[in-house]
C-alpha positions in Angstrom: 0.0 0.0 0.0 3.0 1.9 0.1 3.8 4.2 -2.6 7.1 2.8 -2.4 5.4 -0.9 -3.1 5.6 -0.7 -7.0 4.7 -4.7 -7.1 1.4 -3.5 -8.8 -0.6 -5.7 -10.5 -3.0 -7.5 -12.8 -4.8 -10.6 -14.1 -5.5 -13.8 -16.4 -8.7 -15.0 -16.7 -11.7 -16.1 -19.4 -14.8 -17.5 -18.7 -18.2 -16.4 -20.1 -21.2 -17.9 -19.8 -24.4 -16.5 -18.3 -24.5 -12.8 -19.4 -26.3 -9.9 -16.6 -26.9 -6.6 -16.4 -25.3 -4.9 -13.8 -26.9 -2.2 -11.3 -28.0 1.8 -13.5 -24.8 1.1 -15.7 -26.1 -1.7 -17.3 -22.7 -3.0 -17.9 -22.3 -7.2 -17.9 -20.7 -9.1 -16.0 -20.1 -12.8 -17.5 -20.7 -15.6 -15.0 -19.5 -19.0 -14.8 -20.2 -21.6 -11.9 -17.2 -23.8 -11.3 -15.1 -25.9 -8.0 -12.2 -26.3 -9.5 -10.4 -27.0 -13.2 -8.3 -23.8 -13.4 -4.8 -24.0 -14.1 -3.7 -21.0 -11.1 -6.3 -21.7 -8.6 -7.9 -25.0 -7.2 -11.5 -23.8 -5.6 -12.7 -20.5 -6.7 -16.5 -21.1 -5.9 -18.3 -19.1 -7.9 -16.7 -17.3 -10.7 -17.7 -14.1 -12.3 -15.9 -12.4 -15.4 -16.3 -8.3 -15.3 -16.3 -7.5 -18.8 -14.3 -4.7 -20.1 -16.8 -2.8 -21.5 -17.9 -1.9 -17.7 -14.9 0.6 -17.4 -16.1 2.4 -20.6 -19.0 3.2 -18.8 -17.5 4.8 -15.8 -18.2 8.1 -14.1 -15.7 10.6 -14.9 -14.7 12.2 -11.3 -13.1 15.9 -11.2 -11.8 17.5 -8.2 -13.5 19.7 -6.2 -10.7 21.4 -4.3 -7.4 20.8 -2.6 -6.9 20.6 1.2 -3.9 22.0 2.7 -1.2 20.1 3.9 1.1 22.5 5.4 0.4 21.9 8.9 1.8 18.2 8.2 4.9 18.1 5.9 6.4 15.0 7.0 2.6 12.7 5.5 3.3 9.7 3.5 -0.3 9.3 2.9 -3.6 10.1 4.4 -7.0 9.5 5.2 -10.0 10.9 6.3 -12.9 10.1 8.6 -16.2 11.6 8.7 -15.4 14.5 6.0 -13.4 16.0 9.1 -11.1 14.1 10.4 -7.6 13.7 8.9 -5.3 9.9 9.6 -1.7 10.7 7.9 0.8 7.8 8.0 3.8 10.1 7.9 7.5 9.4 6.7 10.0 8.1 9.2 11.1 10.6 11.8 13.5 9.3 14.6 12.0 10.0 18.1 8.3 10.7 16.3 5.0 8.9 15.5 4.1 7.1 12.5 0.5 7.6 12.9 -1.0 11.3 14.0 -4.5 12.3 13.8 -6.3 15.4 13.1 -9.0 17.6 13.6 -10.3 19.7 10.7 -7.9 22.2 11.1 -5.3 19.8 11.1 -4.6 20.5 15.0 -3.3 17.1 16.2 -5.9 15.1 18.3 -3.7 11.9 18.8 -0.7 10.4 17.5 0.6 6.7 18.4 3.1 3.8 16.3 6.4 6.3 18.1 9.5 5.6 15.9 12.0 3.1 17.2 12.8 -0.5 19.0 11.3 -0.1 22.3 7.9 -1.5 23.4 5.0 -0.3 21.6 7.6 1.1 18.9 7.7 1.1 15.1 10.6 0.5 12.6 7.7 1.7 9.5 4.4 1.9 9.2 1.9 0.9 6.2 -1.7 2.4 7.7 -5.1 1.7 6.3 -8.7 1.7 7.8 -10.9 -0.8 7.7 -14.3 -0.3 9.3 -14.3 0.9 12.8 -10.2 0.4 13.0 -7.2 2.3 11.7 -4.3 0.0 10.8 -0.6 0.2 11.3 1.5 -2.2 10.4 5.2 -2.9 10.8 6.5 -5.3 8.0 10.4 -5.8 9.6 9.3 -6.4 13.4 6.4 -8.6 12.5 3.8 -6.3 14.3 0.8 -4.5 13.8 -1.5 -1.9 15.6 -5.3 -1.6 15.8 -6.1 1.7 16.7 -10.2 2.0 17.5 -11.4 5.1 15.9 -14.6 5.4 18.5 -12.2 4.7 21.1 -9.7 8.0 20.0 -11.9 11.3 22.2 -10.7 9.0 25.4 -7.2 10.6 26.4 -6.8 7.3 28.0 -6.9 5.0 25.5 -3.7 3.9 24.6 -3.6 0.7 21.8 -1.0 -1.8 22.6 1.0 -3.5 19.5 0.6 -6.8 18.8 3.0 -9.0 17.2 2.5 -11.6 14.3 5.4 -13.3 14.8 6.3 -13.3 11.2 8.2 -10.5 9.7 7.4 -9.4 6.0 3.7 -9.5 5.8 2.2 -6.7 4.3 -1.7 -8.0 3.7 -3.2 -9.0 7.7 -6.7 -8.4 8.6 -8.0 -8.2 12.3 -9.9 -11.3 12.4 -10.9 -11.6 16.6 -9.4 -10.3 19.7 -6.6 -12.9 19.6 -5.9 -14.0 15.6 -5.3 -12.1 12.0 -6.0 -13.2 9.0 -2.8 -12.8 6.9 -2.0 -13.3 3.1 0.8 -16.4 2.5 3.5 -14.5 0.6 4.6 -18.2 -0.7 0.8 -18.8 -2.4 1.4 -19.0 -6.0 1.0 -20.4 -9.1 2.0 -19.9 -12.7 1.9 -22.9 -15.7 4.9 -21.2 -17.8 7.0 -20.8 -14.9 5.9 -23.9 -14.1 5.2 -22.9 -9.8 2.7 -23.7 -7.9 3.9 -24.0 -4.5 2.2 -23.0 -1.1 -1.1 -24.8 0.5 -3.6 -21.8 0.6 -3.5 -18.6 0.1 -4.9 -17.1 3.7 -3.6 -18.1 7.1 -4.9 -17.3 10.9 -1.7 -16.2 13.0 -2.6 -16.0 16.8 -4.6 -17.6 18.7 -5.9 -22.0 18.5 -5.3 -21.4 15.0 -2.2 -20.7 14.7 -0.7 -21.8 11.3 3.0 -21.5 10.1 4.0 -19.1 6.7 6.5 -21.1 6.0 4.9 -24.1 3.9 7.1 -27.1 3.6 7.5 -27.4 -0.3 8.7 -23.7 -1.2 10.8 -23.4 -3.8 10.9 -20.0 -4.9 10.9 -16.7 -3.2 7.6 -15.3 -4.4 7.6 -12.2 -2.1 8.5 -9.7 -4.6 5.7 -10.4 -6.8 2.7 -11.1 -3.9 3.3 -8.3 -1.7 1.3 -5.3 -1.4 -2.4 -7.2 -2.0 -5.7 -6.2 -0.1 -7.2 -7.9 2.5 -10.2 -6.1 4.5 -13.8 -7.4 6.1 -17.2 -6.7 6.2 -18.5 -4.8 9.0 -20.3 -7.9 10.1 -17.2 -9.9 10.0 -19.2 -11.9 7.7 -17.0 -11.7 4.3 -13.3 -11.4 3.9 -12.0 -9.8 0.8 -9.0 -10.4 -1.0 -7.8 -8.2 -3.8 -4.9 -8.9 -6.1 -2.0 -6.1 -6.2 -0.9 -7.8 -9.8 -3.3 -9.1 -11.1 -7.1 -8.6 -11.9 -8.1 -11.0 -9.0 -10.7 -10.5 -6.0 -11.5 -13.1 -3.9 -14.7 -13.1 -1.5 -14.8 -15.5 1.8 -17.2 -16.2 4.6 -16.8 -16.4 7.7 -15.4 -19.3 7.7 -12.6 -18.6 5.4 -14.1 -20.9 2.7 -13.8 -19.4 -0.9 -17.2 -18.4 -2.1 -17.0 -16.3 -5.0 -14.2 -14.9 -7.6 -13.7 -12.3 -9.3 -11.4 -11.8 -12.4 -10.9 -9.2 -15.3 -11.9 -6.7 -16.4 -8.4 -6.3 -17.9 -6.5 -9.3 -18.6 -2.9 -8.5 -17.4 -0.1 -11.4 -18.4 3.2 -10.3 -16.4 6.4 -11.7 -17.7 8.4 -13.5 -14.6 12.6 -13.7 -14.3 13.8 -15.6 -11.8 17.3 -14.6 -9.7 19.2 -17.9 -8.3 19.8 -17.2 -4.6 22.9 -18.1 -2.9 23.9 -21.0 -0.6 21.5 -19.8 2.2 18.4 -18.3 -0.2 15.8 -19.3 -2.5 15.5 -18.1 -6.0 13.9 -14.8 -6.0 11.0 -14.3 -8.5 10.5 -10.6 -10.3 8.9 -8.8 -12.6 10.6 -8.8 -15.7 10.2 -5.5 -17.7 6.7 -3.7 -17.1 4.9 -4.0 -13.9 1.5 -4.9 -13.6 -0.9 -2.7 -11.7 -4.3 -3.7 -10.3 -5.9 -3.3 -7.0 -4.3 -0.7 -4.8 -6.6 0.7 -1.9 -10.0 0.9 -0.9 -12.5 2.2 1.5 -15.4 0.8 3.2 -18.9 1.8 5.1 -21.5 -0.5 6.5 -23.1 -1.1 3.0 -20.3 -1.5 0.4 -16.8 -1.4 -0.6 -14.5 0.7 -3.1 -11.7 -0.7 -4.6 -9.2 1.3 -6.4 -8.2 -0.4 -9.9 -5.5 0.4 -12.7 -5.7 -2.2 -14.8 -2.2 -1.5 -16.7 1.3 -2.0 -16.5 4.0 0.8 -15.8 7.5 1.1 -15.9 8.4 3.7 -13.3 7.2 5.7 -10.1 6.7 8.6 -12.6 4.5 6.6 -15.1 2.6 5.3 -12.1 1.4 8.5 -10.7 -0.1 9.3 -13.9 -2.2 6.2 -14.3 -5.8 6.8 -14.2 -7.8 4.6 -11.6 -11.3 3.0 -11.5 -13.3 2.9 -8.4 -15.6 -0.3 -7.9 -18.6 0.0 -5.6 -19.4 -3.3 -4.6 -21.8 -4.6 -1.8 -19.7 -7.1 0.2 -21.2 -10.0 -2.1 -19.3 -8.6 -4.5 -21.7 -7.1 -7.0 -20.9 -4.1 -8.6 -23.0 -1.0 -8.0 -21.3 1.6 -9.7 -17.6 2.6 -11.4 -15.9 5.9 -11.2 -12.9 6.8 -12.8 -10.6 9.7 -11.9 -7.7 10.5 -14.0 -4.3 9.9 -11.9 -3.5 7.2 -9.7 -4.9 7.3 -6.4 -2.8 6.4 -3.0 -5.2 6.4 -0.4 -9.1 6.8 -0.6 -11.7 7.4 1.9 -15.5 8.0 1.4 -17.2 11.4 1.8 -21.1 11.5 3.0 -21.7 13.2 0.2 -23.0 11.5 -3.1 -20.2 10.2 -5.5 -17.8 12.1 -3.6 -14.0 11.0 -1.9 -11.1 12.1 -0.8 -8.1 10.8 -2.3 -4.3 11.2 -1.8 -2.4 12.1 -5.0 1.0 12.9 -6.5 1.2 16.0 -8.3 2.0 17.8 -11.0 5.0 18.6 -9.1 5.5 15.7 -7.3 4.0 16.3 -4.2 1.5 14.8 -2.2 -2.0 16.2 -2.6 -5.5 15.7 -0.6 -8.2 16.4 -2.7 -12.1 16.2 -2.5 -13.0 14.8 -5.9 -16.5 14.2 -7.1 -18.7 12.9 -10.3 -20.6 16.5 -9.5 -18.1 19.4 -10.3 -19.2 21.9 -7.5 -16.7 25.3 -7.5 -15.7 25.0 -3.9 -13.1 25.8 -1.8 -12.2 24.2 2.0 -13.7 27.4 3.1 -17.0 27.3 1.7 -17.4 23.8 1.8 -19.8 21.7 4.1 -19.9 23.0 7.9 -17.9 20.3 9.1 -19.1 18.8 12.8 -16.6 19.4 15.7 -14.3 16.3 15.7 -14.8 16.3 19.7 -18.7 15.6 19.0 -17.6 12.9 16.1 -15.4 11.6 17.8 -17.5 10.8 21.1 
């Protein structure tokens, strides 16, 4: 999720047969029922082909104004809560916190995820929110922090970090009070390579279900070309999503963690592999060779549905992937699309407004800076001081 993550991505996949209409864009989606018989994946449950056609059809979003960052020059990226609240994940500072957040004038309200080796202490931070809880995690010490929003007006509440015992993970989702759901960065599979090596692709750390990363039969070092996926839940804790980094892949679970639907297209990305030979003491290290494929790369959720930002190309560079547009998929958590935006530069971070067909996204700009904008489908001339009277974050917040 970091910008500095360019292992971006894309997928294979064709299977059409029962053609329907989907939501006011009337744009089909090809559906094929199937357990198994595909040459990447063994049990993909339900399978549904979004054709390309849909992102033809999407709703051109324009930006309604900038938000000033000045107050917080050290933000890697940033989200906001309740069209007033401001969560930056901010740069490494020696001594400071990774995670600070704001009130709507950007006056700090609380910060935690301090910089360094000591208890509660960070090495780096990748932050996301999902539902009710902001995310930090720390890929080197194998550690993560859930940070309750409802819980941040209470000067008291201090979230402890909790370790996954596992260093390089960069996909976990809170599962229960005692377990996380995290991606197996040795899951893969690909016929001209001719890999297919790790059991499943989810795993519960913590807890009676503990499982081990490190599958027996691993050949390759796959890391490289898995990290930097999606992982998230409903609000109900009811569906687990999984959303492909490199490839044009989403996976739905229930609770249970059994597969019940996929999702593939609607670009069909093919990403050419090299392999490095490791040394005495490594693995063989798998890349991208040339062009990197971009796919899924953030999202946003409420009670009702889901957004998922989508490139659906390849790029070469950081430069060429700032400038990529991005498609926004509304989806209710069975996965049916509701509606598709498109906005014309790659987005880092998203985050819903209340408004309509309206978010906030983090950008690179023109100038190569990082930008907050409120973007919309409605292009309303407005500027952060004429904009919506914004409800004291004390009275959100409590």
């Amino acid at each position: 999720m970091s910008r500095t993550i360019m292992t971006l991505n894309l997928g294979i996949v064709f299977r059409l047969k029962i053609a329907c209409i989907v939501s006011v864009l009337e744009c089909v989606i090809l559906i094929s029922v199937c357990s198994c018989s595909h040459e990447d994946y063994e049990d993909k449950g339900i399978v549904e082909v979004i054709d390309n056609n849909i992102l033809q059809s999407a709703k051109e979003l324009t930006d309604i104004y900038d938000i000033d960052l000045t107050k917080c020059p050290q933000v890697k990226t940033i989200s906001v809560l309740y069209d007033s609240i401001f969560v930056t994940d901010n740069q490494m500072r020696k001594g400071q916190n990774f995670i600070s957040v704001y009130d709507g004038d950007f006056n700090i309200i609380r910060e935690f995820a301090r910089h360094g080796k000591g208890h509660d202490e960070f090495l780096m931070s990748d932050m996301w929110i999902n539902g009710n809880e902001i995310i930090a995690n720390d890929i080197i010490q194998g550690q993560y922090m859930a940070i309750t929003i409802d819980s941040l007006a209470c000067l008291n509440y201090f979230p402890h970090t909790l370790t996954v015992n596992h260093s390089g993970l960069t996909s976990i989702c809170i599962w229960n009070s005692d377990s996380v759901i995290a991606v197996n960065p040795h899951y893969f599979r690909d016929k001209e390579m001719n890999i297919k090596q790790g059991i499943k692709r989810l795993m519960v750390i913590g807890g009676a279900g503990d499982e081990e990363m490190q599958d027996k039969e691993i050949d390759v070092d796959t890391w490289n070309v898995t990290e930097g996926s999606l992982l998230f839940k409903s609000p109900d804790n009811k569906r687990l999503i999984f959303a492909d980094c490199s490839k044009s892949l989403i996976e739905i679970y229930d609770s249970s963690l059994t597969l019940v639907k996929t999702i593939e297209g609607p670009v069909d990305l093919k990403a050419e592999y090299g392999l490095e030979n490791g040394d005495d003491s490594s693995l063989p290290s798998l890349y991208f060779k040339g062009m990197v494929p971009s796919a899924y790369s953030c999202f946003c959720t409420d009670d009702t549905h889901l957004y998922l930002c989508y490139n659906g190309t390849f790029c070469s560079n950081m430069e060429e992937q700032d400038k990529m547009p991005t498609y926004i998929f509304k989806m209710d958590w069975d996965g049916n699309i509701k509606d598709v935006y498109k906005y014309g530069i790659n987005i880092l971070s998203l985050s819903k407004s209340k408004d309509k067909d309206t978010f906030y996204v983090s950008v690179i700009d023109s100038v190569g800076d990082l930008a907050l904008r409120k973007i919309s489908t409605i292009p309303i001339m407005q500027s952060p001081e004429h904009s919506p009277t914004r409800v004291p974050s004390e009275d959100l917040l409590r």
